[in-house]
N, C-alpha and C positions, 0 to 999 in steps of 0.2 A: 428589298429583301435584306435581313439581317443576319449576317453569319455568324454562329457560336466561335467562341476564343474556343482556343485549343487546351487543354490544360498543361501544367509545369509542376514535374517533383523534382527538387532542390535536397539532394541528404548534405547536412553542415555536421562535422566531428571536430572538437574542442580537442587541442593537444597542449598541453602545457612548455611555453617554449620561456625563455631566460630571457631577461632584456636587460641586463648586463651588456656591454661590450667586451669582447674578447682580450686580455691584457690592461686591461683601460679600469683603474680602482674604481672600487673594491674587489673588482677581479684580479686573481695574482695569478691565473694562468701566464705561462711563456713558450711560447712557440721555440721547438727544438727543448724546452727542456722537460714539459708537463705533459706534451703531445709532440707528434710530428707532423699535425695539421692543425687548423683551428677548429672548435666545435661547430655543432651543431646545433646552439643555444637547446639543447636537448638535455636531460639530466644525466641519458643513458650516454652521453658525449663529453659530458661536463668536466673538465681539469681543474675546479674547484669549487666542490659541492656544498662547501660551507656558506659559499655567496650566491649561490642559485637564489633566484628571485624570476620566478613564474609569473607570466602571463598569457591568457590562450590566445595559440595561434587557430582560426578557425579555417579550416579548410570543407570546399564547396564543390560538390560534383552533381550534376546534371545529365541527363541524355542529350546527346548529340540533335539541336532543333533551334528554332528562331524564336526572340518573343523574351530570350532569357533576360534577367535585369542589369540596366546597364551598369558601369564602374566598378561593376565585381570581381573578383579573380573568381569563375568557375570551371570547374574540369569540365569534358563534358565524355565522362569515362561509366556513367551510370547507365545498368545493366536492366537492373528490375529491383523494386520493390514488393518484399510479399509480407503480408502481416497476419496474426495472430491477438485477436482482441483477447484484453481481460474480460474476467466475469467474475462478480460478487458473489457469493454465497453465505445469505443471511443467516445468523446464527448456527451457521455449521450443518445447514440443514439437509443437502447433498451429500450424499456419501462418498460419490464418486469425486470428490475435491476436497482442496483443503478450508477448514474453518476463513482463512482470510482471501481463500478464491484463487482464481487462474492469475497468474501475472500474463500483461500483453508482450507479445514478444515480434520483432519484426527482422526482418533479415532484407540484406541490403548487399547488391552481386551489383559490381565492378570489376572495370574490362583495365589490365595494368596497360600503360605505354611510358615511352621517355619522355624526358622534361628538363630543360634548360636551369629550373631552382631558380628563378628570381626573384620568385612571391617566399620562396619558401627556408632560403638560406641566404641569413644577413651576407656574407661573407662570398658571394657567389662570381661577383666580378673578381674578386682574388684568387679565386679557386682556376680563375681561367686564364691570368697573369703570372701567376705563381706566388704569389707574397701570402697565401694562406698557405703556405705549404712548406716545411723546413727546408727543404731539397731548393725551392724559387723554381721549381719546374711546374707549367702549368698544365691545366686541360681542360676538356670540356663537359663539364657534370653529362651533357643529354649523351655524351658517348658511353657512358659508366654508368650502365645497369638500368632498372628500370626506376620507374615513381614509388609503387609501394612495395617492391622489395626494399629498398633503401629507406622507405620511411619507418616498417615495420624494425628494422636496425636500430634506426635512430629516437626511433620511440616505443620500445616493447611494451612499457606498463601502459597499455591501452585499458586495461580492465577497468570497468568502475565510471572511466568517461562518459563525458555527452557527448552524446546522437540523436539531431532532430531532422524531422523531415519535412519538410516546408511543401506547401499544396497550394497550388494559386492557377492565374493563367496567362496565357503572354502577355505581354507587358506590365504584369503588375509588378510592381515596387516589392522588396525583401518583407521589409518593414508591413505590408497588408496582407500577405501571405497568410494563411493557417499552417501553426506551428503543431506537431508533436514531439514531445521528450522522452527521449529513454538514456539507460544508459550500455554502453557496451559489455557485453559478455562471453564472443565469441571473437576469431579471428581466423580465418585458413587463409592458405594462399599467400604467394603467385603460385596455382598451379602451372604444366609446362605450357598450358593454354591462356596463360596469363589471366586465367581468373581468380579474382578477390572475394568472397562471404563473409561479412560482416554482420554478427548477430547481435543486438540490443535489445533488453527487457526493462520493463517501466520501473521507475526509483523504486517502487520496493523490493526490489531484489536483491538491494543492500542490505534489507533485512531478512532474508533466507537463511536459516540455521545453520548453514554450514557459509557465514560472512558474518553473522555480528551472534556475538551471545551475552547474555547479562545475565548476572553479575559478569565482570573481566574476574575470568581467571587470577586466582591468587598465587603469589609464586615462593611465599611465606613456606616455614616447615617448623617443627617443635624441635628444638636447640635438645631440649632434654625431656625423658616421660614425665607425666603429671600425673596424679592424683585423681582420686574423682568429687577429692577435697579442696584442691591446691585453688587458690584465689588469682594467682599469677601464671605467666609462663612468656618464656624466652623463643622472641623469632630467631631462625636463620635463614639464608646467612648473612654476614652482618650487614648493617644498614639497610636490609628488606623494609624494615618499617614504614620507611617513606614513602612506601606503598599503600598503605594500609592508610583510613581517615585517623582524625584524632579520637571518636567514638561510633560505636555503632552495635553491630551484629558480627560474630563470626562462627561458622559453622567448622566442626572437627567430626569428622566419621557421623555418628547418628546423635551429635550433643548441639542445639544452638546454644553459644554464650553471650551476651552484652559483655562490652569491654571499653574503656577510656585507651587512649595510649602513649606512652614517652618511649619513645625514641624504638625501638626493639622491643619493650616491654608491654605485655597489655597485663592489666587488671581486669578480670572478670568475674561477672554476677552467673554460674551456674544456670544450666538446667531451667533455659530458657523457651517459651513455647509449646508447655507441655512435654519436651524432648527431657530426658532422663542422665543425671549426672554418671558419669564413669569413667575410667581410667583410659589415657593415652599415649601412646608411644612414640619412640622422638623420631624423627623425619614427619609425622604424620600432618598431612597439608592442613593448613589453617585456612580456610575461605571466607572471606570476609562478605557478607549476604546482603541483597538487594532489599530492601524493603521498602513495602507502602502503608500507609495507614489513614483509614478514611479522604480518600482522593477519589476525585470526580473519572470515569471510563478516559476523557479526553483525554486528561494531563498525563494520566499513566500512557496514553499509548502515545502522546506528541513525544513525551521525554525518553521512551524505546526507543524513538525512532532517532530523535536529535543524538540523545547524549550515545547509546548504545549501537545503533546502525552507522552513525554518521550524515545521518541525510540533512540537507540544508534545511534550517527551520522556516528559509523563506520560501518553500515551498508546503506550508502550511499556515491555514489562514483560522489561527485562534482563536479571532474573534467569534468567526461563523463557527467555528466548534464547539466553542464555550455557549455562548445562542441556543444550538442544538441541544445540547448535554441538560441545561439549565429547563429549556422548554419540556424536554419530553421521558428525563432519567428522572426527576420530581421528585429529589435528593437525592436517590441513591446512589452510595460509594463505595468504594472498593480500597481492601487491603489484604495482601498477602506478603510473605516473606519467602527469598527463594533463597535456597542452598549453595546451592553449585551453579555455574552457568550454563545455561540453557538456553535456543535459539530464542532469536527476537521474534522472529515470524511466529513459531510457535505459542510464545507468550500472548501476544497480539491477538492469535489468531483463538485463544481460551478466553479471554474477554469478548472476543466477536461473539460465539456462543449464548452471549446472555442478551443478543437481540441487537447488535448494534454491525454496520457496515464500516468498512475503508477499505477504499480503492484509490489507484492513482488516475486522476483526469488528465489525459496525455493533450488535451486539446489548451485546460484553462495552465496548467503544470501545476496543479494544485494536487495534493490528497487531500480525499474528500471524504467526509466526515456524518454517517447518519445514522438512524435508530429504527428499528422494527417500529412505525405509527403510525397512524391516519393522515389524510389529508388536512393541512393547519389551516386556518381559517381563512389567509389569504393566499392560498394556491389552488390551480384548479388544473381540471386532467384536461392533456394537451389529446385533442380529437386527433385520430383513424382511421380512415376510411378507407372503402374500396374507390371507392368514386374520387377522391382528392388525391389521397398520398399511398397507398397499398398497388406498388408497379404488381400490373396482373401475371398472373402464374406464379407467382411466387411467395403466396403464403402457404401455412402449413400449420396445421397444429396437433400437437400429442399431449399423452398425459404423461406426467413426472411420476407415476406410482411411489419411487422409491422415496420421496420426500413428503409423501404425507405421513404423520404424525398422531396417531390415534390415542398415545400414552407418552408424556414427558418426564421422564425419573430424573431429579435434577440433586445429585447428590452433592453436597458441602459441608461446611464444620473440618475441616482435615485436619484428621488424629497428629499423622507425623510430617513435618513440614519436607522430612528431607528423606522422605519416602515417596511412593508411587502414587502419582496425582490422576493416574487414570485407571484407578481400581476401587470397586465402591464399598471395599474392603477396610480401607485408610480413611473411610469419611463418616463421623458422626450421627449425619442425619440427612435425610431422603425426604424431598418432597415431590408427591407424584399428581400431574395432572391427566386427566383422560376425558372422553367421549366414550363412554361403552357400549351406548345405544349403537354409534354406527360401528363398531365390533358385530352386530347383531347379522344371523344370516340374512334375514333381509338387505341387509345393507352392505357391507363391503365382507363380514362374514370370514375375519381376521385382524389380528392386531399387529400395529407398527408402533414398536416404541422406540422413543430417541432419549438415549441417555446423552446426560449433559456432567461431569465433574468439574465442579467450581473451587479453584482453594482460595477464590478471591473475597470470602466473607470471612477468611479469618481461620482458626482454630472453635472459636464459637460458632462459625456459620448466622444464619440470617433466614428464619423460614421464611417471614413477611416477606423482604424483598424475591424470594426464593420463587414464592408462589404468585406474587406478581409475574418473574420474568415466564414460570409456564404458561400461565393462562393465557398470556399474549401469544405463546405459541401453538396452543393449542387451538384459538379463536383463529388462526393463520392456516394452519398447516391441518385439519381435524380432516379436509375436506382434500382427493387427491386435485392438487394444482393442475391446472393446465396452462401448457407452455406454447406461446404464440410467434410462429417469427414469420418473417418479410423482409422483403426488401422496399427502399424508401428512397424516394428522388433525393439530390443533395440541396435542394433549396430547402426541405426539412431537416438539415443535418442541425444548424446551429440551437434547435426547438426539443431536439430528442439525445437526450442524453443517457449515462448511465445512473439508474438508480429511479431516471424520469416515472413519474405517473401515468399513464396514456388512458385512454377511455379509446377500445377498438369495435370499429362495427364492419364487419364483414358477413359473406354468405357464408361462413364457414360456422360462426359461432348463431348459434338462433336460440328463440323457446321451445316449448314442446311443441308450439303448432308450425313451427318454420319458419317465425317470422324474426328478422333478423334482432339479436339481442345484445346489447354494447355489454362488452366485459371489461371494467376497471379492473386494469396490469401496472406491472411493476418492469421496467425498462433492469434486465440483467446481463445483457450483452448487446455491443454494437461493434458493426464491424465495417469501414469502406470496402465493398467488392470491387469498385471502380473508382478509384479517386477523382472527385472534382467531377461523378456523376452520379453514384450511387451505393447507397449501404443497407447492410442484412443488421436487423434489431432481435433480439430476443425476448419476448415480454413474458412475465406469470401472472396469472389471477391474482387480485390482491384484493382480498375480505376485509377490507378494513370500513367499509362503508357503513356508519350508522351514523345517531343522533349523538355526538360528541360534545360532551358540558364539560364548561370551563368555567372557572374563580370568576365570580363579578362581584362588582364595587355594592356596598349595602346601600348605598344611595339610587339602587339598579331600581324598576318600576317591578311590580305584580306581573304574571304571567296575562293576567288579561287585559292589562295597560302598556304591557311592553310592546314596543318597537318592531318590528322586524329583525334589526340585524339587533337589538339585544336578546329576542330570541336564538340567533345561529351562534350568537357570540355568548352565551350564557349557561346556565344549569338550575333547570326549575325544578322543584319536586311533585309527580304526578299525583291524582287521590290515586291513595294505596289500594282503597279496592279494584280499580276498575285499570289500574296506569292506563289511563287517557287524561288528558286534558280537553281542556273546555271548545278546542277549537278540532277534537280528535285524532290529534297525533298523539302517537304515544313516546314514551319516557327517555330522556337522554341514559347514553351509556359513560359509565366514568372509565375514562383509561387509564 
C-alpha cells in the first residue's frame, strides 16, 4: 500500500539587508559616536546610508510539521495561506473590472514568538557579550520583544517586496517546490494575540495608478509669461532643466510644443498636434509628454512596465512577446502622445481594449503576453472531461449576459491630445461594428454596445486597423458567452493555465437532443482551493473555431494536389459561386 506525502507551504519574503560590516570601510559608522548600538544591516538602522550596499536577506516560515527541507533556516510560525487568483479581462470586455483585469492577491497570517536572532542579526553574539553596545553591557535579543515586532522596526519599507510561496511535499528539496510571486502590499500586526497579516498582490501592482504614472511628473515652471508668438522660454527654478531631455515634446495648459534644449532654455516649434498656440503665464507647469509613434502593442506596454512601473524586465520574456505581436497584430501599430502623467495600469489597460491580454503568471514569474485569436497551427485544446479531470459536484455553468457585444463603437482620431480620452466628443471618427439580426425579437430582442476610445492611432486615427479590431470583437462577443468553472485535481494543474484553450465535455453543456457537446473555452481564471490537491478554473466559450488561411510559399501545390497539412497550413481560394471546394469543404476565413 502506498501512502500520499503530505503537502508543504513554505512563505519566503525578501528583505533587503547591508553586507557591509559595521565600522569596517567603507562603513564609517562608530559605535558611541553614530549610534549607541550597532545596526541592523537594515537601511532603517543604517549610521551610514551612503555605503548601504543591499543584499536580500530571505527569510522562510512554515507551519509547524515534519518533512520540512533540510539546511534551511525556517520558522515554523505560518498560520494559513488564502488566496485571491487573478482574472484577465480581454479587451475590456467585462464591465465589472478593469480593462487589464483582477490582480491576484494572497494574504499570509503568522503566529509572532521570540528568537535568539542568529540567522537574522550579523552582530548577535555581541549583542549578548556587550561589545555591540556603547554601554559593553550585554543581553539577550530572545528576552527583548518578539520576531516581528522588532523586524517590522528594523525593516518598515516592506512595500513593494517579494513574497513567494513555495508548494511541494515532505521531503522535497526548496529548489523542486512550485514557486509563486508576488509582491507585498500590506502589513498589520503584532496584534495582542501576536497575530501577523501579510498581504501580497502579483507584479502588476507596481503598475496601479496610484504607484507609477507616465510621463514623471515635470517639476519645471515658466520663469516669465510668453507669447503665443514667443519661439523660446525660460525654466524655473534654476537648473530644473536637467530634468527635461535634450528634445522632445512638452505640454503647457492646452498648447503641445516641440522643443530642443540648453541648459534652462527650450526653443520651441508651436502648436503642436493640432492643439492651438496661445498666451502663458509665469509659474505655468511645463510637462514634458510621453510619446510613441508607430510602435508594436508589445514594446509600448514592456517599456510602461520597465521604464515607468519599475518592474524587472527579467520578468518579461520578449522574445515570446515579440512572437505573439508579429504572428497575430499583422502590422499593426500604435502611437499616441500623452500630456500630463497618467497611471500605468490605466495606460496598459486602453491598449488591452484593442484585443490583446497581460497578466502576471505567478507560477512561471513571467507576464504574459497574448492577443484576442484563434488556435495557431500548432497548439491544440487541452481535453475536459467529466470522466478524467471535472472532480464531481463541482461544475457549474452561467451565462455572462453582460459581456456580449451586439454593437462595437470604436472611436479614434483624438481631436485634443490633452483633453478627455473617454468622451466621443474629443475623437474624429467612429467606427461601428454590429450583428443587428440578433438585436431582432426573435433573438435576444435588445442591443449591447461596447464602446471602445482609442487615442492610440494618433490625431489621424486609423479606420482600417479600427475595423479590423471590431470585427474580431464582434465575431467574439455577438453571441452571450458562457462561463464554465470546476474544480480540477492537481496532477492537471501544470496542463491548465491561464489564458489556456480547453475543449470541455460534460453533462451540463449538450445539443439540442441532449447529447453531450464539447465546448471550445478560453482558461480566464485559476485558482488552488486546496494546495498540492486541487483547483477551481474558470473557462468562456471561445468562437474562434473556423478554417483559418495563412501566407504560403508560391511554390505551395493546387488545392487538389495539396498535402494534407498544406491544406491546414494554407489559404486556397474557393469557386466563387458555389465556396466549396472540390473535396466539399468550404472556404477558409482570413483573420
Amino acid at each position: 500500500m502506498t501512502l500520499s506525502r503530505k503537502p508543504l507551504q513554505i512563505v519566503e519574503i525578501d528583505l533587503p539587508r547591508c553586507t557591509r560590516t559595521y565600522a569596517t570601510a567603507p562603513c564609517t559608522a562608530a559605535l558611541g559616536t553614530t549610534g549607541d548600538h550597532k545596526c541592523y544591516n537594515s537601511i532603517a538602522t543604517c549610521q551610514d546610508v551612503p555605503n548601504f550596499l543591499s543584499a536580500n536577506l530571505t527569510l522562510r516560515f512554515s507551519k509547524n510539521q515534519s518533512g520540512l527541507p533540510r539546511g534551511q533556516a525556517i520558522y515554523p510560525a505560518l498560520s494559513n495561506v488564502t488566496t485571491r487568483a487573478g482574472r484577465v479581462n480581454l479587451s475590456g470586455i467585462d464591465p465589472k473590472r478593469s480593462p487589464l483585469g483582477q490582480r491576484a492577491r494572497i494574504t499570509v497570517t503568522l503566529q509572532d514568538f521570540t528568537d535568539a536572532e542568529a540567522y537574522i542579526d550579523k552582530y548577535q553574539a555581541e549583542r549578548i557579550s556587550g561589545a555591540a553596545q556603547s554601554s559593553g553591557i550585554g543581553y539577550r535579543p530572545k528576552d527583548r520583544g518578539t520576531f516581528f515586532a522588532k523586524l517590522k522596526k528594523r525593516w518598515p519599507y516592506y512595500l513593494g517586496k517579494p513574497l513567494r510561496v513555495l508548494e511541494g511535499y515532505e521531503g522535497d528539496a526548496l529548489a523542486s517546490m512550485r514557486t509563486r510571486s508576488y509582491v507585498i502590499t500590506e502589513w498589520s500586526g503584532p496584534n495582542a494575540a501576536g497575530k501577523v497579516t501579510i498581504t501580497a498582490k502579483d507584479v502588476l501592482d507596481l503598475a496601479d495608478n496610484n504607484k507609477a504614472q507616465a510621463p514623471v511628473a515635470s517639476r519645471g515652471k515658466l520663469l516669465a509669461d510668453i507669447s503665443a508668438s514667443a519661439t523660446t522660454l525660460t525654466l524655473t527654478p534654476s537648473g530644473i532643466g536637467s530634468e527635461y531631455s535634450a528634445s522632445g515634446y512638452v505640454a503647457i495648459g492646452r498648447e503641445v510644443m516641440a522643443f530642443t534644449r540648453s541648459s534652462d532654455t527650450l526653443t520651441v516649434t508651436r502648436a503642436q498636434f493640432d492643439t492651438t498656440a496661445s498666451a502663458h503665464s509665469t509659474s505655468d507647469v511645463v510637462q514634458e509628454c510621453l510619446i510613441y509613434t508607430k510602435q508594436r502593442a508589445d514594446v509600448i506596454i514592456a517599456d510602461l512596465l520597465t521604464t515607468y512601473a519599475g518592474i524587472d524586465p527579467a520578468f518579461i520574456d520578449t522574445a515570446a512577446w515579440f512572437a505573439e505581436s508579429e504572428r497575430w497584430l499583422g502590422g499593426i501599430v500604435f502611437g499616441a502622445i500623452i500630456t500630463k502623467p497618467e497611471g500605468v495600469a490605466g495606460l496598459i489597460g486602453e491598449i488591452c481594449q484593442h484585443g490583446i491580454m497581460v497578466w502576471w503568471d505567478e507560477v512561471a514569474q513571467e507576464i504574459r503576453f497574448k492577443l484576442n485569436r484563434p488556435l495557431d497551427l500548432d497548439e491544440v485544446f487541452l481535453q475536459v472531461t467529466d470522466d478524467r479531470n471535472i472532480i464531481e459536484g463541482t461544475a457549474d455553468i452561467e451565462d455572462a449576459v453582460d459581456e456580449r457585444a451586439s454593437q462595437v463603437h470604436f472611436w479614434h482620431g483624438i481631436i485634443d491630445p490633452t483633453g478627455s480620452v473617454t468622451d466621443g466628443s474629443n475623437f474624429k471618427k467612429l467606427v461601428i461594428g454590429s450583428d443587428l439580426t440578433l438585436e431582432g425579437d426573435d433573438f435576444y430582442g435588445e442591443s449591447r454596445i461596447k464602446e471602445i476610445f482609442s487615442r492610440w492611432f494618433g490625431t489621424s486615427g486609423d479606420d482600417a486597423t479600427a475595423s479590423v479590431i471590431v470585427d474580431r470583437l464582434i465575431a467574439r462577443y455577438k453571441f452571450v458567452p458562457e462561463n464554465f468553472t470546476c474544480d480540477l485535481d492537481a496532477k492537471d494543474l501544470s496542463g491548465v493555465g491561464m489564458t489556456s484553450l480547453v475543449e470541455v465535455s460534460t453533462r451540463l453543456l449538450t445539443d439540442d437532443t441532449g447529447i453531450i457537446e464539447p465546448r471550445q473555452m478560453q482558461v480566464l481564471f485559476r485558482e488552488e482551493t486546496q494546495p498540492g490537491s486541487r483547483f477551481r478554473i474558470e473557462a468562456q466559450t471561445f468562437p474562434q473555431s473556423a478554417r483559418f488561411g495563412y501566407i504560403m510559399a508560391d511554390s505551395s501545390n493546387d488545392y487538389s494536389s495539396a498535402t494534407a497539412s498544406e491544406i491546414s497550413r494554407g489559404c486556397y481560394i474557393a469557386n466563387e459561386s458555389t465556396l466549396v471546394f472540390s473535396d466539399g469543404t468550404g472556404p477558409y476565413l482570413i483573420f
